[in-house]
N, C-alpha and C positions, 0 to 999 in steps of 0.2 A: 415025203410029206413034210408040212413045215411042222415046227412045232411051234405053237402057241407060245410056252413056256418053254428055252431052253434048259437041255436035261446040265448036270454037274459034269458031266464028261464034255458035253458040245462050250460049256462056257470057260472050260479049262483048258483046250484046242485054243480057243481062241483068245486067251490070256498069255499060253507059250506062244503062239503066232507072232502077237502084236509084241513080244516082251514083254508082258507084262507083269507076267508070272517066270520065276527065275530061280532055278538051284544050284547051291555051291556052299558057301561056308562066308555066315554075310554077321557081320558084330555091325547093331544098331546104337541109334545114340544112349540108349539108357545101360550101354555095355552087357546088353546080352546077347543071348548066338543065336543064330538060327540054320536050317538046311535050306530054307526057302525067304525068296523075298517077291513080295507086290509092288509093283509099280503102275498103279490103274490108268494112268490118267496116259500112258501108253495105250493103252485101247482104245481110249476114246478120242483119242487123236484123231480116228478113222470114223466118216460115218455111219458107213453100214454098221461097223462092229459096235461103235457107239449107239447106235439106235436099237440094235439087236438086244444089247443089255439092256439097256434102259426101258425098252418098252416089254420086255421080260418079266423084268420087277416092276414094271405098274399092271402089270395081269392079274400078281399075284397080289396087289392092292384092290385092283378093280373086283375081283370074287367075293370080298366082303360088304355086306350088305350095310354099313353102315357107314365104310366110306364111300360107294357104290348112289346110294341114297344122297347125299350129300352134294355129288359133285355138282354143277363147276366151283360152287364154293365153300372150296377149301383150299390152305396153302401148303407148298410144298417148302419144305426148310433143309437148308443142309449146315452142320454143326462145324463144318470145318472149310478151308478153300480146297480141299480134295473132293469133297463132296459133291461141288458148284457144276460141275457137267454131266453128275447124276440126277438132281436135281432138276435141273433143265430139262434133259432128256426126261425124264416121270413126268414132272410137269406137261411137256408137251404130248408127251402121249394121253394124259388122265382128259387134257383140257382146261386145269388147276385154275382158278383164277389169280392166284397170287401165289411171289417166291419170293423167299429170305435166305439169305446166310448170313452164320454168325461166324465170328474170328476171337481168338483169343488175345486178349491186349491186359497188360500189365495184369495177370492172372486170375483175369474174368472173362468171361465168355459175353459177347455182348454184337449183337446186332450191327453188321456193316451199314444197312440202310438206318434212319432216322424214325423208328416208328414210336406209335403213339397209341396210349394204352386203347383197348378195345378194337386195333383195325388188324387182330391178326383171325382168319379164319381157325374154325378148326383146321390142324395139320399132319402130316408125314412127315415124317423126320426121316432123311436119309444122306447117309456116308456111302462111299466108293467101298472102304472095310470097317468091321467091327472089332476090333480086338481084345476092347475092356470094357465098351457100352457108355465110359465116362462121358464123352463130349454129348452123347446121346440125352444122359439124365442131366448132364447141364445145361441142354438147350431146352426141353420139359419143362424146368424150372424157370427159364428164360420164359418162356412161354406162358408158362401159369402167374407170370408178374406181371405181365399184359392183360393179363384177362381169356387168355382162352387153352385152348387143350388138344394133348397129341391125341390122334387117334390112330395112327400107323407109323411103323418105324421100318426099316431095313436097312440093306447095301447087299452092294454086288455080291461080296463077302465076308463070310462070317467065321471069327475065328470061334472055334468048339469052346474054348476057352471064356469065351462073352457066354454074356447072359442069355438066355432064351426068350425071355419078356423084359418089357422095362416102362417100368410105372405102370403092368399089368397089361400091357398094351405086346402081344406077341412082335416078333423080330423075325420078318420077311430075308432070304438070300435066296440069292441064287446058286450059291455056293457055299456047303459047310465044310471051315476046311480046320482038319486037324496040324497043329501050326506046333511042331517041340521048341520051345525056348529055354535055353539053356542059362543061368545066373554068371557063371564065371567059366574061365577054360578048362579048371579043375572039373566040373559036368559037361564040357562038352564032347563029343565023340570022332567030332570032326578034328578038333584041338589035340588029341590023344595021337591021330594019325598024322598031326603035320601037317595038316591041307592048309594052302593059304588064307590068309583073312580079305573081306573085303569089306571099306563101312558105310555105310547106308545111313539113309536118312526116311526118318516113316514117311 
């Protein structure tokens, strides 16, 4: 049987599959540790697997009655360029009539395309991963300096550690995933045993 919505086990298969999902002993740029790393935009390389997420998490948009109600206008946004073939993918399954992403440039978050106050529909804000919910409520407020308002958020994945709503607006995944990050080698478990480092970039 297909599933409507993939379960957390069918989307994690196909996150080791594609590589996208990865474990070992990985020091990220903000010099913490981790046992796991994501690399999403390895999955979406691929179409099926790409479509398969994507139109996954616009299901789990579409069951609300308020964006449901709404469609085709409303826009679909992504906070980051990881985000951008999420984004796509939702959009094109929702039927969205508009899509933005925003990039961070000299330590603002701020719109690739050139928009102008009042032409952003309501939106969905959606990342590839969740980790800390930041770029999420910086793009909200991007938003709301335009004139209009999130009314759904997620991504593929969500680390347990993110928020569960943001700007009261709940936080859709497909995947919750508990993520240990370590501050220095002194806490880490992997660093105690010696295992190699590897460094990564989010």
């Amino acid at each position: 049987m297909v599933e409507l919505i993939p379960s957390h086990d069918s989307v994690m298969q196909i996150l080791k599959r594609t590589g996208a999902f990865r474990e070992g002993h990985f020091v990220h740029p903000n010099g913490k540790h981790s046992p796991h790393y994501f690399q999403m935009p390895l999955a979406f390389r691929y179409y099926d697997t790409a479509r398969v997420l994507a139109v996954g998490l616009s299901r789990k948009f579409r069951v609300e009655k308020d964006i449901s109600s709404r469609l085709p206008k409303i826009s679909v946004i992504s906070p980051s360029s990881g985000g951008i073939p999420v984004a796509f993918g939702v959009r094109d399954a929702l039927n969205a009539e508009q899509i933005y992403w925003a990039e961070q440039e000299t330590g603002a978050r701020r719109f690739r395309q050139y928009v102008n106050q009042g032409e952003v529909n309501p939106c969905i804000i959606v990342d590839d991963i969740i980790r800390s919910g930041n770029a999420i409520e910086e793009t909200v407020r991007l938003v709301g300096a335009l004139g209009s308002a999130m009314i759904g958020s997620g991504a593929i994945v969500r680390f347990t550690s993110a928020p569960t709503e943001i700007d009261g607006v709940p936080v859709k995944a497909l995947v919750e995933f508990d993520a240990p990050m370590y501050d220095s080698e002194n806490d880490c478990p992997q660093c105690k045993e010696k295992v190699p480092t590897e460094q990564v970039r989010f």
